[in-house]
matplotlib code that plots the C-alpha trace (Angstrom):
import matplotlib.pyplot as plt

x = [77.9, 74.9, 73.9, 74.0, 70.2, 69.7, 72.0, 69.6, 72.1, 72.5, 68.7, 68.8, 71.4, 69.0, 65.5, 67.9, 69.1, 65.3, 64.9, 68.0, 67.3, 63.4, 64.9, 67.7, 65.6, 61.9, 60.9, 62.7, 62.6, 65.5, 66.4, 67.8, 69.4, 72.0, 74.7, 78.5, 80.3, 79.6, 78.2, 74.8, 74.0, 71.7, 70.7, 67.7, 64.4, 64.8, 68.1, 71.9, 73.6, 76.9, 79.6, 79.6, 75.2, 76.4, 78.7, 75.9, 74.1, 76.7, 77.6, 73.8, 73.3, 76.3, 74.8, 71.7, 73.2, 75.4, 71.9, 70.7, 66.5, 65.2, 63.5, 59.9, 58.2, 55.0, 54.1, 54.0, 51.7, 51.7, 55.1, 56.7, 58.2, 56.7, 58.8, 58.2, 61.8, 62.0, 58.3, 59.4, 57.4, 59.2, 58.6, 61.1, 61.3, 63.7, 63.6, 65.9, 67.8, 65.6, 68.8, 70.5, 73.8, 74.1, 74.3, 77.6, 80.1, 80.1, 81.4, 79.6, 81.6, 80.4, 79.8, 77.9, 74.6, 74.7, 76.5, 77.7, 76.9, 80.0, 80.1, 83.2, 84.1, 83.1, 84.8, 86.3, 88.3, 88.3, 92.2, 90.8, 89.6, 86.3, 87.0, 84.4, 81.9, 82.1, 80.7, 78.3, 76.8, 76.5, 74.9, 72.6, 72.3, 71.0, 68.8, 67.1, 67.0, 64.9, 62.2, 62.1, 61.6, 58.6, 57.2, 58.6, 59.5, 58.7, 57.2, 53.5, 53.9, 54.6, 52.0, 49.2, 50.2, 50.1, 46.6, 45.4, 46.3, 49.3, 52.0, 53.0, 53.8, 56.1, 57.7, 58.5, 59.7, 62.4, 63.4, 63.9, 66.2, 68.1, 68.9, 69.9, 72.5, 73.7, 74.0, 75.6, 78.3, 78.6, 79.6, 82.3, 83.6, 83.5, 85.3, 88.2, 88.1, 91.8, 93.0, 90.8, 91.7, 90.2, 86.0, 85.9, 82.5, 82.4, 79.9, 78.7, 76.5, 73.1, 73.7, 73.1, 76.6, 75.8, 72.9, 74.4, 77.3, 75.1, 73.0, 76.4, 78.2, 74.6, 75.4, 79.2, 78.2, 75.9, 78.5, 81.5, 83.2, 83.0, 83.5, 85.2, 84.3, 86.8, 85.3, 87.5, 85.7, 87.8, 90.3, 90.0, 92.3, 91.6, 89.1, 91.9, 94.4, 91.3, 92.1, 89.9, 87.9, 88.0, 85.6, 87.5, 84.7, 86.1, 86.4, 85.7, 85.5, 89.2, 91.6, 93.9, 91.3, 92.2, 94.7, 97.0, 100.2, 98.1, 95.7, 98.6, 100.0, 96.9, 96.1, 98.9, 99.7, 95.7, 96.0, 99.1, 97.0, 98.4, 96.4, 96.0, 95.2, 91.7, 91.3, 87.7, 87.1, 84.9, 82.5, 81.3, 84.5, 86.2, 89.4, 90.2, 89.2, 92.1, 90.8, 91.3, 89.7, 91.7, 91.1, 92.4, 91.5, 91.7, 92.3, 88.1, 87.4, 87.8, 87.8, 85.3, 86.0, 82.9, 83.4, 83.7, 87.1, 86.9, 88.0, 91.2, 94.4, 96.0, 94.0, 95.6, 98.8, 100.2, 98.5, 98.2, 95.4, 94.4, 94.1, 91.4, 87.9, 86.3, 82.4, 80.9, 77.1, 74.9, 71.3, 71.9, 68.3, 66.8, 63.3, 62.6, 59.3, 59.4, 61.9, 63.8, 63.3, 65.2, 65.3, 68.4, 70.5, 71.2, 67.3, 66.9, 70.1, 68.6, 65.8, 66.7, 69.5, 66.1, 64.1, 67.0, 68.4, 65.0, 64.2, 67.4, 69.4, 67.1, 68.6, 66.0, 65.8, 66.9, 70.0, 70.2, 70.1, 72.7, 75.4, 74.7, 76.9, 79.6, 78.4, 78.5, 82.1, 83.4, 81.7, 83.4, 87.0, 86.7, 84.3, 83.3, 86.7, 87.2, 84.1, 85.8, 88.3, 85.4, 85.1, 81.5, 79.1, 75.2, 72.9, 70.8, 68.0, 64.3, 62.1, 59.4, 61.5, 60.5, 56.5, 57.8, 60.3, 56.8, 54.6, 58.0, 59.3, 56.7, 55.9, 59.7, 59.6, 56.8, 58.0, 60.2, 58.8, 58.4, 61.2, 63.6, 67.0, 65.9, 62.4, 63.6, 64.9, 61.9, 59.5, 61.9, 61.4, 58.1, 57.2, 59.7, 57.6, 54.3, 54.6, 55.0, 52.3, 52.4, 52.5, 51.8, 55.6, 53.9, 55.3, 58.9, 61.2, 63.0, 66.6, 65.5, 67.8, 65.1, 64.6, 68.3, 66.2, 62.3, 62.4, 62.0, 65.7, 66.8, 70.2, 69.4, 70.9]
y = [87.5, 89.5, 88.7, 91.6, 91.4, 92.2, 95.1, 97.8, 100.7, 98.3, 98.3, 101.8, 102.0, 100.3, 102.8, 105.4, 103.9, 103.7, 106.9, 108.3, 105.8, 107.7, 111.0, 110.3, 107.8, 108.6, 105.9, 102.8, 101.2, 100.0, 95.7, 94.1, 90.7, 88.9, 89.3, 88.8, 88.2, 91.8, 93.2, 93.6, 93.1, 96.1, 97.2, 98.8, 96.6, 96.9, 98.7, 98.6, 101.2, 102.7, 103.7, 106.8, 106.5, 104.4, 107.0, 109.8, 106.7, 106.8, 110.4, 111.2, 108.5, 109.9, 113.5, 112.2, 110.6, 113.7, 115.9, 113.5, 113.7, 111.6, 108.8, 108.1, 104.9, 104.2, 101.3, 97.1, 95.2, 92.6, 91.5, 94.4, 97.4, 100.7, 103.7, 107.3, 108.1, 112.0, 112.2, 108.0, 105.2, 101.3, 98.7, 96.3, 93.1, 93.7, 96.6, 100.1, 103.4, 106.0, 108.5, 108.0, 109.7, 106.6, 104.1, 101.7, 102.3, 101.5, 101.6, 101.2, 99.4, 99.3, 95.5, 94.0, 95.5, 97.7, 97.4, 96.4, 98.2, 97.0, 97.2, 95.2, 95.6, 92.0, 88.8, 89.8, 92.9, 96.4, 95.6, 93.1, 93.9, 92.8, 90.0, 90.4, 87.8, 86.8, 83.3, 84.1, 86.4, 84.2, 81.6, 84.0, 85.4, 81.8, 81.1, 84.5, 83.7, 80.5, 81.8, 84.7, 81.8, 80.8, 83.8, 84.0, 87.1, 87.5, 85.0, 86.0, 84.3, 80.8, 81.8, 82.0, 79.2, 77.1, 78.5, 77.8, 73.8, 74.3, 72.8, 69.7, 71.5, 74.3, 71.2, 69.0, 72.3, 73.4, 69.9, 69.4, 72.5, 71.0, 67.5, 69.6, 71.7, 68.6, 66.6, 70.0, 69.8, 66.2, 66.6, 69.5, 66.9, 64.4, 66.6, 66.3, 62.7, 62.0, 64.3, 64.0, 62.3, 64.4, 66.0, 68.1, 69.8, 72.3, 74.3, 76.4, 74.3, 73.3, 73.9, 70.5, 69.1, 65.7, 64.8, 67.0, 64.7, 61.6, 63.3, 64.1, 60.7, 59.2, 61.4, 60.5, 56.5, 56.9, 58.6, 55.8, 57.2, 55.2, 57.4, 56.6, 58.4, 59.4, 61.3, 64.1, 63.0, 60.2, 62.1, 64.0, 64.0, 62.6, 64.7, 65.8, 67.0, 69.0, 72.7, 75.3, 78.2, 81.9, 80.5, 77.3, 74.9, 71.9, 73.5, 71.1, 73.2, 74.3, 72.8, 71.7, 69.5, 66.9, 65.2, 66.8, 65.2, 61.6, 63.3, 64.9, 61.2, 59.2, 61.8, 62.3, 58.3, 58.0, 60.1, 58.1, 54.7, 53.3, 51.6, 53.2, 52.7, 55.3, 55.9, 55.7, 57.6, 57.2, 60.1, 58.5, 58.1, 60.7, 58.9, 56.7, 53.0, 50.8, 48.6, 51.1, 50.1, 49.9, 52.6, 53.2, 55.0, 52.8, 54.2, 54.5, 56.0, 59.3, 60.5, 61.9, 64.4, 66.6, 68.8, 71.7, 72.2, 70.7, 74.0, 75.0, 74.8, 73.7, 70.7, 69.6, 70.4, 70.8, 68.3, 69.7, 71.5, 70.0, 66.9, 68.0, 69.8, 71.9, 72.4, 75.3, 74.3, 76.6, 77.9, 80.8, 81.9, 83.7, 84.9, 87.8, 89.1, 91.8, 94.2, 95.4, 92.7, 89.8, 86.3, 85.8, 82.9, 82.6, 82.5, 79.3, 77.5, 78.4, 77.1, 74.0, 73.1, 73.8, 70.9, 68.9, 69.1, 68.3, 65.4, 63.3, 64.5, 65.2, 68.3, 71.4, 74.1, 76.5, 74.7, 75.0, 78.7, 78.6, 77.2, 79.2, 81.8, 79.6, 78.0, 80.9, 81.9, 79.1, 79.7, 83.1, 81.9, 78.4, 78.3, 81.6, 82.7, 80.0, 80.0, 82.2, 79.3, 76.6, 75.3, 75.4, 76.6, 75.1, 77.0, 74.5, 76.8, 75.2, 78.3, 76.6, 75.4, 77.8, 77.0, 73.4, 74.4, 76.6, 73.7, 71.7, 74.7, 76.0, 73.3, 73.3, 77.4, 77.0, 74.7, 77.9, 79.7, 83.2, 83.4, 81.9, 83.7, 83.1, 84.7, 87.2, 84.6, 82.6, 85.4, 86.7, 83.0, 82.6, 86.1, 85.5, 82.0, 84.1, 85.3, 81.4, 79.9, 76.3, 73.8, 69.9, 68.4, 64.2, 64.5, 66.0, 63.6, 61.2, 62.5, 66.1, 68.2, 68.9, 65.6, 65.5, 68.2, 67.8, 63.8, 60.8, 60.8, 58.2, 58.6, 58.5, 55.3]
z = [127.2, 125.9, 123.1, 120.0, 119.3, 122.9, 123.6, 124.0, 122.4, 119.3, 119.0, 119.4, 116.6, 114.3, 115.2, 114.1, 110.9, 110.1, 110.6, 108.5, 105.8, 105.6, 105.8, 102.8, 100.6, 101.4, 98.9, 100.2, 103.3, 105.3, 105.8, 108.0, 107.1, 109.1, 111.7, 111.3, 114.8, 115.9, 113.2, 111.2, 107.4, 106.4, 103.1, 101.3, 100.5, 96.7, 95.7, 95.5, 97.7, 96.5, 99.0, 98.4, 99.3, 102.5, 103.6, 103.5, 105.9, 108.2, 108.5, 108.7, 111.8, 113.7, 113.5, 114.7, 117.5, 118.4, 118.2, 120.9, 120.2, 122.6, 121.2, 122.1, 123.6, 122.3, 124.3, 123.8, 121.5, 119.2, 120.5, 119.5, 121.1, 119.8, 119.0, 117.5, 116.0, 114.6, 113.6, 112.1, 114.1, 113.9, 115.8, 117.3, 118.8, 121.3, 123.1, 123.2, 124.8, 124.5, 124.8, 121.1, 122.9, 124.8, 122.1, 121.3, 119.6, 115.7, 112.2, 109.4, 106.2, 103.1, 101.9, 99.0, 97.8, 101.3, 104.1, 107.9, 111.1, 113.2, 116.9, 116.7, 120.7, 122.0, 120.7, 117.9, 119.7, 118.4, 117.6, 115.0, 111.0, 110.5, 107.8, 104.9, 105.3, 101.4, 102.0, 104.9, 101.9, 99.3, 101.3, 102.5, 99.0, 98.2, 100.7, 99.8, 95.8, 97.1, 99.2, 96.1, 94.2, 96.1, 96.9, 100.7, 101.9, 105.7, 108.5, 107.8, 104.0, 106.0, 108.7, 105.6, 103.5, 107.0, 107.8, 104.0, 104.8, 103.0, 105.5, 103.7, 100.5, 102.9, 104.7, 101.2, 99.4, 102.4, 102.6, 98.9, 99.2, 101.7, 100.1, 96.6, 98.4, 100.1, 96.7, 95.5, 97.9, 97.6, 93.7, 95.0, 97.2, 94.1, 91.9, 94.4, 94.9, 93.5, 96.3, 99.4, 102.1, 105.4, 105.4, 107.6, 109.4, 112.0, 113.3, 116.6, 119.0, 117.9, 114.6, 113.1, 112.5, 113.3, 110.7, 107.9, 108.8, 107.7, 105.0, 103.6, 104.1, 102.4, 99.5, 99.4, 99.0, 96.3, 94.7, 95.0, 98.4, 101.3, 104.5, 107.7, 110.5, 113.4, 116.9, 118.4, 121.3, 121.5, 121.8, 125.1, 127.6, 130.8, 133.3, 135.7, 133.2, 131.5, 131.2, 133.5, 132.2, 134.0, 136.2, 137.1, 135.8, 132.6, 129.3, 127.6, 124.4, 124.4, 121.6, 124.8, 126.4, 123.5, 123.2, 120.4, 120.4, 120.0, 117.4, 115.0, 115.3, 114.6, 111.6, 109.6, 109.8, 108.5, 105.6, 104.8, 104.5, 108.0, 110.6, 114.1, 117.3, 118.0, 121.8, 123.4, 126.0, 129.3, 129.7, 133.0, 134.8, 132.6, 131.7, 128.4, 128.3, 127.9, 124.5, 121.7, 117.7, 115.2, 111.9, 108.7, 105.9, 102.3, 99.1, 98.4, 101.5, 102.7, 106.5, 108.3, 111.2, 112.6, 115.7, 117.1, 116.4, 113.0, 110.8, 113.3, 111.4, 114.5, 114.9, 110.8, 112.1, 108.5, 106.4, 103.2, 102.3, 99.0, 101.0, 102.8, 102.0, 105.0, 105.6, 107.6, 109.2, 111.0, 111.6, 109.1, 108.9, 106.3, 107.0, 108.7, 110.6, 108.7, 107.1, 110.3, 112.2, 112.0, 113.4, 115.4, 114.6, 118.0, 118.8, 116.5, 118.4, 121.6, 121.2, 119.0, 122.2, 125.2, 123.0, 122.5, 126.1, 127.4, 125.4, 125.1, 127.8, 131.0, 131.0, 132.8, 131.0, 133.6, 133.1, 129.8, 129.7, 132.7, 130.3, 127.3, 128.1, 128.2, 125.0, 123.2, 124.6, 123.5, 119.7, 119.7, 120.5, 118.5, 115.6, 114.8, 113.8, 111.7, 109.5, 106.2, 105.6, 104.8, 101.0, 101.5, 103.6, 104.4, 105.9, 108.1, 108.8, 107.1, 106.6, 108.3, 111.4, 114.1, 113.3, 114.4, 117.3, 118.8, 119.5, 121.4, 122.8, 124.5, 126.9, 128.0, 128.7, 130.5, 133.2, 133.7, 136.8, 137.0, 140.2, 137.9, 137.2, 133.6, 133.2, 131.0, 128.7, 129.0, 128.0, 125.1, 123.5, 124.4, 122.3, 119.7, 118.9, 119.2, 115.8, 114.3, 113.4, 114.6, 112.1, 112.1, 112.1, 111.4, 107.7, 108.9, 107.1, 109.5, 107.7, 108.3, 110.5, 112.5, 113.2, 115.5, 117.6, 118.3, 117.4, 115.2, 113.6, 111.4, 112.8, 116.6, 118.1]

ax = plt.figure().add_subplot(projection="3d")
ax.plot(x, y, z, "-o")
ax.set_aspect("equal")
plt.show()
């Protein structure tokens, strides 16, 4: 699966919305903000488009890509890609068609305060509505209010307050952000408390699930709620009765490689106050151990369930929903490197999962990089979907995280060689980073989220 930041005819999409954007509003400069499955957030630096504005947008790019100018390379420098679009230069961080016939195919829907460049043709299916991303936006909304609030717009306001010795100030602020949204969410969850018997957190790999899932269970106790927490893992079915993927390897991501029947059982029974039976399961010999713990779920206590699979309405299996209250974690982002250049949530995943596979699991990084693709499959058909039903959403991203990731990371891509399958990948990272300055991570917070990845968690066994 390529990923959208790195399809060249979606880059080239963007040069030309620069350049349209310049020719219809010579005063304001075009943003890009965040993706949505297929699609890009765009908007203007410091105004409200109407519909009727973004349909002059759209109508103005697809003449320009009919016309077919070709685009012009300028060169490489500074880790960007250098292009002269229609008498407009931009720079990009990934690179682009120079033939703007040849790009993919897209809509463009009006959403919010602009709107969404939709290339709509991988995952989701060009059969498929885009579903507005209403709470993707308001969480991003909210993580851009805060670094307003500070006076962070782009990468190079954390880069100078790092260089003026101002790092433990950058790290207390984005963690004190953190631990109010988590109390926040913590009083929602409150405010059900007569109700809720099931918390449910889901979220695509390396997104931080598991210590939100404790930050969040800290918060729940000092509020009177005691929770109990149950492993889908547990559940699995065993290694020979495991469903296949196209390729005939495990998937161990599919909803069938638990054990459903045994899971609807077990849950229903729980939220009724009755005592089960919870499996555990062998990950060495790949079959369930024979000794199963004994669980339930008292009046005061409230049921924990974090996993991949955590927001599917299949795994419920028709408990009611105002028994339960669902939670949607991922590496959102939020800062750009400039105003057309985002930071790909993906980017911050990947390189969170190298630094994590490498210290606790022993896993190389080539390796790491060879699953990803199937990672990222699976996030498509099983999370991604999913993430609009949440009662909440947390964006787990810290605004000074990839100045940390850089000085972890960059050891780990470099024991990539350059004969490697993966040196394209390697070098992407390794530039992306370049523009982060690196930044002392002794005064991280042992509860911090970036703790589960470069070290140092209070939660790791």
């Amino acid at each position: 699966m390529r990923e959208t930041h790195l399809r060249e005819g979606r880059q080239t999409v963007k040069l030309g919305l620069v350049k349209v954007v310049h020719d219809l509003f010579p005063d304001e400069n075009l943003q890009t903000s965040y993706s949505i499955l297929e699609g890009i957030f765009c908007g203007l630096d410091n105004s409200v488009l109407s519909v009727r504005e973004v349909r002059r947008i759209e109508q103005s790019l697809r003449a320009w890509v009919s016309a077919g100018e070709p685009i012009e390379f300028l060169g490489k420098g500074n880790g960007y890609y250098r292009y002269r679009v229609g008498g407009v230069e931009a720079n990009a961080v990934y690179p682009a068609l120079l033939d703007p016939t040849e790009v993919e195919p897209f809509t463009i829907v009006p959403f919010s305060s602009g709107f969404i460049v939709d290339f709509g043709d991988v995952g989701r299916g060009s059969d498929r509505p885009l579903i507005p991303p209403v709470l993707l936006a308001s969480e991003f909304e909210k993580t851009r209010n805060w670094l307003d609030h500070l006076d962070i717009e782009q990468v190079t306001d954390v880069n100078r307050r790092i260089a003026a010795g101002r790092a433990r100030r950058l790290i207390d602020v984005a963690e004190a952000l953190h631990e109010k949204e988590i109390s926040d969410i913590a009083d929602r969850i409150l405010a059900q408390r007569r109700s809720l018997r099931v918390l449910l957190v889901s979220g695509p790999s390396s997104s931080g699930k598991t210590t939100f899932t404790e930050r969040i269970s800290t918060q729940l106790r000092v509020r009177g709620i005691r929770p109990v927490s149950l492993s889908l893992d547990d559940y699995f079915v065993n290694r020979a009765d495991t469903p296949r993927d196209e390729d005939g390897r495990y998937d161990f991501d599919s909803l069938e490689a638990l054990d459903l029947p045994l899971l609807h059982d077990h849950l229903h029974r729980l939220v009724d106050g009755e005592t089960v039976d919870v499996p555990r399961f062998d990950f060495v010999s790949g079959t369930r151990l024979p000794d199963p713990v004994p669980l339930r779920v008292r009046e005061a206590e409230v049921l924990v369930i974090e996993g991949l699979h955590a927001l599917d309405p299949n795994l419920l299996n028709h408990i009611p929903a105002g028994l339960t209250f669902k939670i949607y974690v991922s590496a959102l982002g939020g800062l750009n490197i400039d105003l057309i250049n985002r930071v790909p949530t993906t980017e911050i995943r990947l390189l969170r999962r190298l630094v994590r596979d490498d210290r606790t699991r022993g896993i190389d990084p080539e390796e790491t990089l060879a699953q990803w693709d199937s990672v990222r499959r699976g996030e498509y058909e099983y999370v991604f979907r999913f993430q609009e039903d949440a009662d909440v959403m947390f964006n787990t991203s810290l605004f000074y995280e990839l100045n940390a990731l850089r000085c972890f990371a960059e050891p780990v891509l470099a024991r990539i060689p350059d004969s490697s399958a993966h040196r394209a990948t390697r070098d992407r990272l390794a530039n992306l980073l370049s523009f982060f300055e690196p930044i002392d991570t002794s005064t991280v917070p042992f509860n911090s989220i970036l703790r589960e990845f470069i070290g140092g968690s209070a939660y790791e066994d």
